[in-house]
C-alpha positions in Angstrom: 0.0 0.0 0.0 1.1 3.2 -0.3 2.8 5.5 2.0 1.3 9.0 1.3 -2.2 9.9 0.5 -2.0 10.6 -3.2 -5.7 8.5 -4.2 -8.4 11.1 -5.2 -12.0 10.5 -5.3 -13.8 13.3 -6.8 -17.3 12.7 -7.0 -20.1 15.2 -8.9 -22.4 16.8 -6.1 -26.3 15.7 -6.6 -25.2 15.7 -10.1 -28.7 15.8 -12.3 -30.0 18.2 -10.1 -26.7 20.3 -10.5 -26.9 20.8 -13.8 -30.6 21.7 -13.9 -29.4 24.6 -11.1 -26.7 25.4 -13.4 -28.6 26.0 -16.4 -31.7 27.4 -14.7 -30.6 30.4 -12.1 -34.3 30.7 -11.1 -33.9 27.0 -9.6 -30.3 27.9 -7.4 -31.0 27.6 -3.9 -34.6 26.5 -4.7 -35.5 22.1 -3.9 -35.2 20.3 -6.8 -36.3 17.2 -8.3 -35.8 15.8 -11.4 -37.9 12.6 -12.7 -42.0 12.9 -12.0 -43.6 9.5 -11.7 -40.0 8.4 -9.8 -37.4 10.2 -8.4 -34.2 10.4 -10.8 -32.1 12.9 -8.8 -33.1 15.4 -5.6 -31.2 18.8 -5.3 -29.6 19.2 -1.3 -32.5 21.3 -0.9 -34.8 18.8 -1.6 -32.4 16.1 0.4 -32.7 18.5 3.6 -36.5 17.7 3.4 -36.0 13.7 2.9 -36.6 13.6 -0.6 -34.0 10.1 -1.7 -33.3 9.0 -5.3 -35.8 6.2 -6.4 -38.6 7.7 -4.3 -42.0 8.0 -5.6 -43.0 11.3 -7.0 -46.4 11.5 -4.9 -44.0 11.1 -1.7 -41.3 13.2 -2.6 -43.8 16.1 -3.4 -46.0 15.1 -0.3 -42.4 15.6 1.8 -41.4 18.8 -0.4 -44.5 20.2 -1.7 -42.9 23.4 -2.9 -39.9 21.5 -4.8 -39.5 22.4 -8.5 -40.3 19.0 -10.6 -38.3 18.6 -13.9 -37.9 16.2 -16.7 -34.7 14.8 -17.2 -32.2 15.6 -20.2 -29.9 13.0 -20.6 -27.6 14.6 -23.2 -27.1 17.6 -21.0 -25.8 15.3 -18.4 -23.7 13.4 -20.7 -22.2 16.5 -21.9 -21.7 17.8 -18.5 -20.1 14.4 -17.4 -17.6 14.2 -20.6 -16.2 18.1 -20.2 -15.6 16.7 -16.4 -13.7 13.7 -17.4 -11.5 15.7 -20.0 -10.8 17.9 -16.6 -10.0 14.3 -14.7 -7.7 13.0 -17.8 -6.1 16.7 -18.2 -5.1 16.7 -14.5 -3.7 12.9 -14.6 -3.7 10.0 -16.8 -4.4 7.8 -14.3 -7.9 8.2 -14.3 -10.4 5.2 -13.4 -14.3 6.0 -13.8 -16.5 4.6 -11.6 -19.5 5.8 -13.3 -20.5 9.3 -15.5 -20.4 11.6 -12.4 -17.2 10.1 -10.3 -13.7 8.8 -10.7 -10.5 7.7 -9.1 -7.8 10.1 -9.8 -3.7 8.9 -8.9 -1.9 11.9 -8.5 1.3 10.8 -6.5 3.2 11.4 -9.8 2.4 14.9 -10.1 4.2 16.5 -6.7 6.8 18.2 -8.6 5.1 19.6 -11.4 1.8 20.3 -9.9 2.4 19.8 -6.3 0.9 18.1 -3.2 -2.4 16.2 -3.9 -4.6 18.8 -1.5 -3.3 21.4 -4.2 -3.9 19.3 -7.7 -7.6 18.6 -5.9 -7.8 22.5 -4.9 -7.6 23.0 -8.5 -9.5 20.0 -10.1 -12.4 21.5 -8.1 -11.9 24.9 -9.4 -12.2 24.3 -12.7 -14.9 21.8 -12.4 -17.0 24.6 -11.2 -15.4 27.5 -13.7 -14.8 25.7 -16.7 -18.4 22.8 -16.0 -20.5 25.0 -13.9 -20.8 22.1 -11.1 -20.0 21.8 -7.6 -17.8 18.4 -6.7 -16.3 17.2 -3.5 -12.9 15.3 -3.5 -11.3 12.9 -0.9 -8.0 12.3 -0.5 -6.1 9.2 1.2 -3.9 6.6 0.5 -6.4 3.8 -0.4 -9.4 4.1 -2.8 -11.9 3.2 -0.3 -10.7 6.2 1.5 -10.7 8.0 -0.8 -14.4 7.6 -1.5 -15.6 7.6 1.8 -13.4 10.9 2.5 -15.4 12.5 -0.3 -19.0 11.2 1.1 -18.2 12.7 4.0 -16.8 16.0 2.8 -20.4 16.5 1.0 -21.2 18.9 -0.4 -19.1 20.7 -2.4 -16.4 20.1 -0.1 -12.7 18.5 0.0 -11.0 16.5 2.5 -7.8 15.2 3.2 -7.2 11.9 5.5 -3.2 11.3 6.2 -2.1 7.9 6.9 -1.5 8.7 10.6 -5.4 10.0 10.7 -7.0 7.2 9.2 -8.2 5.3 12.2 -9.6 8.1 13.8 -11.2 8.9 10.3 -12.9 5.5 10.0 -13.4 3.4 12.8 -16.0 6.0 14.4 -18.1 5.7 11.4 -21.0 3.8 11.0 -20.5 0.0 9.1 -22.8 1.9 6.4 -20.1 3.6 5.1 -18.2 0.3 4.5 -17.8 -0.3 0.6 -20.5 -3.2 -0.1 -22.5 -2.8 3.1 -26.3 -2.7 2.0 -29.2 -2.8 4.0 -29.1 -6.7 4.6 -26.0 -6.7 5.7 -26.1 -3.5 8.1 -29.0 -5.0 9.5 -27.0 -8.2 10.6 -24.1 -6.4 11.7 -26.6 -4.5 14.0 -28.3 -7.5 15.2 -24.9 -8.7 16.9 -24.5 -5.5 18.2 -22.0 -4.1 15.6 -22.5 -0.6 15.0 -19.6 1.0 13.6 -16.8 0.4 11.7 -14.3 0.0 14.5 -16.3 -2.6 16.9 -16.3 -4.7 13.5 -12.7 -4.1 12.8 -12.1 -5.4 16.6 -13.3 -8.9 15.7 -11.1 -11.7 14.1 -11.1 -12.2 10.8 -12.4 -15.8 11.0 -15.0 -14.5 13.4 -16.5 -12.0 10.4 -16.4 -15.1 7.4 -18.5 -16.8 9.7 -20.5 -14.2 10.5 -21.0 -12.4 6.9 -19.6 -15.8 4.6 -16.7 -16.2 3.6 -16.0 -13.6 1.1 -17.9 -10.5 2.3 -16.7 -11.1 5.7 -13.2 -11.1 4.6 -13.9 -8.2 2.1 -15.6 -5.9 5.1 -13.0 -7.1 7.5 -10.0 -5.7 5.5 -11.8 -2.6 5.1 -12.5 -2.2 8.6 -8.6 -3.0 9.6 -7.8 0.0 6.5 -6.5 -2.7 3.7 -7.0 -2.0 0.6 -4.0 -2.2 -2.1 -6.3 -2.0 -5.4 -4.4 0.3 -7.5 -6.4 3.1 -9.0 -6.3 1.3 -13.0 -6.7 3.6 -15.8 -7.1 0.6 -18.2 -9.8 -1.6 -16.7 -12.2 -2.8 -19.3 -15.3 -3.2 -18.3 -16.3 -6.3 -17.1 -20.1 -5.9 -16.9 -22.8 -3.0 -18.7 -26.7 -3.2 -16.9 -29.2 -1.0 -16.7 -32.3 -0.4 -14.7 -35.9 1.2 -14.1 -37.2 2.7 -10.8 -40.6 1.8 -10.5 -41.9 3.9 -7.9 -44.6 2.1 -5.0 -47.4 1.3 -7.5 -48.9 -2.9 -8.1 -47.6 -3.5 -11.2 -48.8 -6.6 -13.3 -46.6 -9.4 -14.8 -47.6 -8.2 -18.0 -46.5 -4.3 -17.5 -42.9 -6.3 -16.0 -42.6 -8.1 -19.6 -42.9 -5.1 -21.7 -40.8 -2.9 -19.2 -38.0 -6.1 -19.2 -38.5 -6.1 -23.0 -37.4 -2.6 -22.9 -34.4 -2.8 -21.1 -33.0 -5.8 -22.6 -33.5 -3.9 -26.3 -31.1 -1.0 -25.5 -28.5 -3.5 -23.3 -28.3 -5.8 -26.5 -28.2 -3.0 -28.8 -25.0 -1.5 -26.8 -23.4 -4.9 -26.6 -23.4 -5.1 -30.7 -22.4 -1.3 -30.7 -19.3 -2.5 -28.7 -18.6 -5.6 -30.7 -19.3 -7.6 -27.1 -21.1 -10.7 -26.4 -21.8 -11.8 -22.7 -22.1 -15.0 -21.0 -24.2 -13.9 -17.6 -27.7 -12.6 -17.2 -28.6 -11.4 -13.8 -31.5 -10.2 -13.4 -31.9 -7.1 -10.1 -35.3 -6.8 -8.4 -35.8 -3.9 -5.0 -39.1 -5.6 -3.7 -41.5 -2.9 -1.7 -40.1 -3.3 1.4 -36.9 -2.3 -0.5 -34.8 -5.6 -0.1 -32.9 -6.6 -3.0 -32.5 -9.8 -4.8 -30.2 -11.0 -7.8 -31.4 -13.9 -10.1 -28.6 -14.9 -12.8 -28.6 -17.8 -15.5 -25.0 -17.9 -17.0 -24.8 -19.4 -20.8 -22.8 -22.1 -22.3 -21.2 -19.7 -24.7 -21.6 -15.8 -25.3 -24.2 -14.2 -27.6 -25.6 -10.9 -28.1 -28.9 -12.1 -29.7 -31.7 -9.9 -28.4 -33.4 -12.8 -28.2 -31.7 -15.2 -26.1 -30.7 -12.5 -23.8 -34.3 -11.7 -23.8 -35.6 -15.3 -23.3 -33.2 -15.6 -20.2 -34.7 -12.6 -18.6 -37.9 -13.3 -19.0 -37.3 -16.6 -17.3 -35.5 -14.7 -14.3 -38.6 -12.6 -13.8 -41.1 -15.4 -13.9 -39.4 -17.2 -11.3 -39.8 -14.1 -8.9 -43.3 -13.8 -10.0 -44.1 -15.2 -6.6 -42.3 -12.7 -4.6 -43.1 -9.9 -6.9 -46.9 -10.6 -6.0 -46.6 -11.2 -2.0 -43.8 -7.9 -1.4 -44.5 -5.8 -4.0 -41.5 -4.5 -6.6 -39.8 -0.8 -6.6 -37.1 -1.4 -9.0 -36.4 -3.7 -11.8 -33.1 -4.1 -13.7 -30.8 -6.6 -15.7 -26.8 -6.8 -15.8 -24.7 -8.5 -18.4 -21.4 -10.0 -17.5 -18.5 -12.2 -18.6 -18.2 -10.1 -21.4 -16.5 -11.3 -24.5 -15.2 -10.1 -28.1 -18.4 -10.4 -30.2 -16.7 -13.0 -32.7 -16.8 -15.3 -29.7 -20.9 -15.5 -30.4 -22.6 -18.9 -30.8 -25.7 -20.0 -30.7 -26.9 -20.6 -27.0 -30.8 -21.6 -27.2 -33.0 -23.4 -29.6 -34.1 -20.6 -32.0 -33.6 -19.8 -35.4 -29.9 -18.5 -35.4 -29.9 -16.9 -38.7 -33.4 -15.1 -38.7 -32.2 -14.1 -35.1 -28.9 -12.4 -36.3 -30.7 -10.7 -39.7 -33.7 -9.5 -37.6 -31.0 -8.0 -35.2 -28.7 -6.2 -37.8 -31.9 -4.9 -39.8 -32.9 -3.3 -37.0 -30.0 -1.5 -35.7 -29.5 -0.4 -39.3 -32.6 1.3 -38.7 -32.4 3.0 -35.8 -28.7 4.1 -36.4 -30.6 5.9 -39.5 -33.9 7.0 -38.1 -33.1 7.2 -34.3 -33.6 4.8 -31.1 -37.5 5.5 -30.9 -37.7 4.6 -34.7 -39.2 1.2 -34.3 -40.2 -1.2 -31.4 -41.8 -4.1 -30.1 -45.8 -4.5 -30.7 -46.0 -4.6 -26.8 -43.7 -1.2 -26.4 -46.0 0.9 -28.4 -47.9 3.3 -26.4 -46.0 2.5 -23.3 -43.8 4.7 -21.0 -40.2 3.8 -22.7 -38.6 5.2 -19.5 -35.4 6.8 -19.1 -32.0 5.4 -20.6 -29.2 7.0 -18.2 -26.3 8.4 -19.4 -23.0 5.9 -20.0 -19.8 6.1 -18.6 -17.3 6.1 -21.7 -15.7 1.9 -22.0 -12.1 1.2 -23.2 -12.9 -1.0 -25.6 
């Protein structure tokens, strides 16, 4: 691990809302929420009076009635997010994204021609906010979970600095929330046995936690909590999974809205695999029920495709099997992840369907939306309905 805190996490504050402040004085200083039937993004106006991302609209507005309520423009935020990262690669090439509004930033290299890391962050912020328009709070440390938890708690618009010799007094105070990979599941077990904050769980052994938490995430958390973490900030990671997903907000919804709404999201996720030349082997499929625990389904393939589909058909097996669930609890979020991701001339037919129809309907079709746009054609069972919103991407390196 490294000796000197030279790991930055700089991380876009409430960014959506951000850049509907920036490009709309009359909303500065004023609660803002963007997304109407669900909650996309929530100004720190709007956070002050409970408003959370993936919150109904009719609770968000019964919380905040006088909050301004505004559709979302994905290209604005794109936009906004690549002039940051030109910022992040300007200031270092070692820059890892984490996703369109935050990155890992290695800056040890820099101290003689740009000096300490507090002062390359001092200025990374700076011109974030002349040359973007956006506010953006930075941690500093020596690790990357540090780092990232440094720039939580330096929210918002704020910058902090945690020295090696600081870091247990940083950390072990903290809630086991802040833990990298602690969910609600998890915190709730940890609180169970009594195990509140970061330190009582770094006190344990670390055979205690595996048998506590399994195997892996106990070892994971435990490491954490004792401040280990040697990952290198990697400038050249590929990508090793794309997903996407739809809040739902609190309404029943039937199994037949869930198809069409599945449909939709495995359309543009096998549309971006082709545009990548990428085939995957994994399917999972991501389900928030109403009482807001989450559950992961996944079906991994004998070989990669990136046949609509097959990835459809896999999905849409996923999401029967949680039918069950789905009616007793309720569902808030639905969403699909590929993985195992593999060079697209790696593709071979998985499931019993007509391979070659398959493959022409697939290339007819992105021919015709690269002409005529994404909205250009769709499914019978699409037309009509909500298409929702396709969030921004964080650039690959493919």
């Amino acid at each position: 691990m490294r000796g000197e805190a030279t790991v930055l996490h700089a991380d876009l504050d409430a960014f959506y809302a951000s850049v509907e402040q920036r490009d709309a004085p009359e909303l500065r200083g004023r609660p803002v929420i963007v997304g109407g039937g669900v909650v996309l993004a929530a100004s720190y106006e709007a956070k002050a009076r409970g408003v959370r991302t993936a919150m109904g609209g009719r609770q968000a507005r019964d919380l905040c009635p006088d909050a301004v309520v505004v559709p979302p423009r994905m290209d604005a935020y794109s936009a906004a997010s690549r002039a940051v990262f030109e910022i992040f690669r300007d200031t270092t090439p070692m820059v890892e994204g984490l996703s369109i509004d935050e990155a890992f930033l290695e800056v040890g290299g820099l101290r003689r021609i740009a000096g300490t890391p507090e002062q390359v962050a001092a200025r990374l912020r700076e011109r974030v906010r002349s040359e973007v328009g956006l506010p953006i709070s930075v941690g500093i440390a020596r690790t990357k979970f540090l780092a990232k938890v440094a720039s939580a708690v330096s929210k918002p618009d704020g910058l902090l600095v945690v020295e090696p010799e600081r870091e247990a007094a940083f950390l072990l105070p903290l809630p086991v929330e802040r833990l990298w990979g602690v969910g609600a599941v998890t915190a709730e077990k940890l609180h169970r046995l009594g195990i509140r904050t970061v330190g009582q769980l770094a006190e344990l052994e670390g055979d205690a936690a595996e048998r506590l938490l399994g195997r892996a995430t106990g070892a994971h958390l435990h490491a954490l909590a004792r401040l280990r973490d040697p990952r290198p900030v990697d400038s050249t990671r590929r990508r090793g999974s794309i997903g996407s997903q739809r809040a739902l907000g609190t309404r029943p919804r039937s199994p037949d809205e869930l198809e069409v709404i599945l449909s939709q999201i495995v359309d543009r996720l096998a549309r971006r695999l082709r545009d990548k030349d990428r085939a995957c082997r994994t399917v999972a499929l991501r389900l928030r029920y109403g009482d807001y625990a989450k559950a992961t389904r996944s079906r991994t393939l004998r070989s990669p495709t990136d046949r609509t589909a097959v990835l459809l058909d896999v999905a849409r097996g996923l999401l029967v099997a949680a039918h069950p669930v789905i009616a007793e609890r309720g569902i808030t979020l639905i969403g699909v992840s590929l993985s195992q991701l593999a060079r697209a001339d790696a593709v071979q037919p998985e499931l019993p369907i007509d391979w070659n129809d398959g493959v022409r309907l697939d290339t007819v079709l992105d021919a015709v939306r690269d002409r005529f746009g994404a909205a250009s054609v769709a499914r019978a069972a699409q037309l009509g309905r909500d298409p929702g919103v396709e969030a921004p991407l964080l650039p690959e390196h493919e």
